[in-house]
C-alpha positions as a LaTeX table, in Angstrom:
\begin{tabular}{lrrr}
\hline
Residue & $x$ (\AA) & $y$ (\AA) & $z$ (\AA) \\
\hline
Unk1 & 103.31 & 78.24 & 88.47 \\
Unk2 & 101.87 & 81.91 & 89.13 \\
Unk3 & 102.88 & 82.32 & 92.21 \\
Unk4 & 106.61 & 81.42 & 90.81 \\
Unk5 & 105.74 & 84.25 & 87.76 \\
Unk6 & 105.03 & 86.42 & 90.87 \\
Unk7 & 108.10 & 86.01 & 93.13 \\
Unk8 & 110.42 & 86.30 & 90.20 \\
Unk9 & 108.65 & 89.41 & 89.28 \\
Unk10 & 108.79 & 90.97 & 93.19 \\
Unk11 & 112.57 & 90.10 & 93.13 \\
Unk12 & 113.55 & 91.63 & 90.19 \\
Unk13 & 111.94 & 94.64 & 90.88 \\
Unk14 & 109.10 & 94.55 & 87.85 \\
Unk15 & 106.11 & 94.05 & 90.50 \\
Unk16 & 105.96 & 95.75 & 94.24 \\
Unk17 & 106.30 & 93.48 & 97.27 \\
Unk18 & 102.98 & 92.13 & 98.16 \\
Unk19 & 101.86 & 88.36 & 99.32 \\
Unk20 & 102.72 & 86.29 & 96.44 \\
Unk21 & 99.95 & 83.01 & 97.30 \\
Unk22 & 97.19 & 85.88 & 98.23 \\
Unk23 & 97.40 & 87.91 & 94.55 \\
Unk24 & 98.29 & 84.33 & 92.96 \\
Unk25 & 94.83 & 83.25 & 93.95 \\
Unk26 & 93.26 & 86.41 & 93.27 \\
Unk27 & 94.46 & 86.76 & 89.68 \\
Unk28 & 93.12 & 82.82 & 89.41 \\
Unk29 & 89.71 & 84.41 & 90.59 \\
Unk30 & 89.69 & 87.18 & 88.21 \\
Unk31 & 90.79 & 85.04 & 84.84 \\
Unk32 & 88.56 & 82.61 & 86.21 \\
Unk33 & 85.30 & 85.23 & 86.77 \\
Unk34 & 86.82 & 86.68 & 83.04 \\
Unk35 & 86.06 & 83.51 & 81.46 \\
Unk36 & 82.82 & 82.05 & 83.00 \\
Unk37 & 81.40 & 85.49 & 82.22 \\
Unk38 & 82.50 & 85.54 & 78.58 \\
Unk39 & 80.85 & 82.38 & 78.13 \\
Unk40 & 77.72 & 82.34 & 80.19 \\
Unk41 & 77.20 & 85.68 & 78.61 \\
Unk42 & 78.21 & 84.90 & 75.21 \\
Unk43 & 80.15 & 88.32 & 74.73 \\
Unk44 & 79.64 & 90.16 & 71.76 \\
Unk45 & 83.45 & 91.44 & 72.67 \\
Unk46 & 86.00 & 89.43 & 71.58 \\
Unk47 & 88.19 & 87.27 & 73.64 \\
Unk48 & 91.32 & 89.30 & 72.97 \\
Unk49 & 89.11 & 92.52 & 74.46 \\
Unk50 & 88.56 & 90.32 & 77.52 \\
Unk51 & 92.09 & 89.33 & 77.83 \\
Unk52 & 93.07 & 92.49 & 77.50 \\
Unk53 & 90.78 & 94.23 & 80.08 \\
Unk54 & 91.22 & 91.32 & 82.46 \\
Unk55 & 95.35 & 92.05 & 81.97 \\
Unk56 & 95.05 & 95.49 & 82.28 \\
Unk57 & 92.83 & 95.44 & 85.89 \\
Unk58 & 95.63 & 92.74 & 87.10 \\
Unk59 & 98.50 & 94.52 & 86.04 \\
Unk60 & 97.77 & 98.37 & 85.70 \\
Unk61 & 94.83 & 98.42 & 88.81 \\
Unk62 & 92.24 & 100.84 & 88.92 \\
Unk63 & 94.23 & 103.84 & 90.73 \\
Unk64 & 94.61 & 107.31 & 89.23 \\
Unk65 & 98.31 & 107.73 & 88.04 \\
\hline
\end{tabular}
């Protein structure tokens, strides 16, 4: 299913080429690294400050703009 999200995001121009199955699996890793940590560490953030930093680091990066 994300690596479908993906393509149809490369092809209409809203994402940058890249390999689709490599970032699908990465973003899996990063959600799935999000989670675990917000629960093993029992965040004092709340989930939609997770989701939203986890969001932002997937789709904005870490690069200067």
């Amino acid at each position: 299913l994300l690596e479908s999200i993906l393509e149809s995001g490369v092809r209409s121009g809203q994402f940058r080429p890249f390999d689709v199955h490599r970032v699908a699996r990465l973003t899996y890793e990063v959600v799935r690294a999000s989670v675990a940590q917000y629960v093993l560490e029992q965040a004092d953030d709340g989930v939609d400050e997770m989701t939203d930093l986890t969001l932002d680091i997937i789709l904005g990066g870490i690069g200067c703009r």
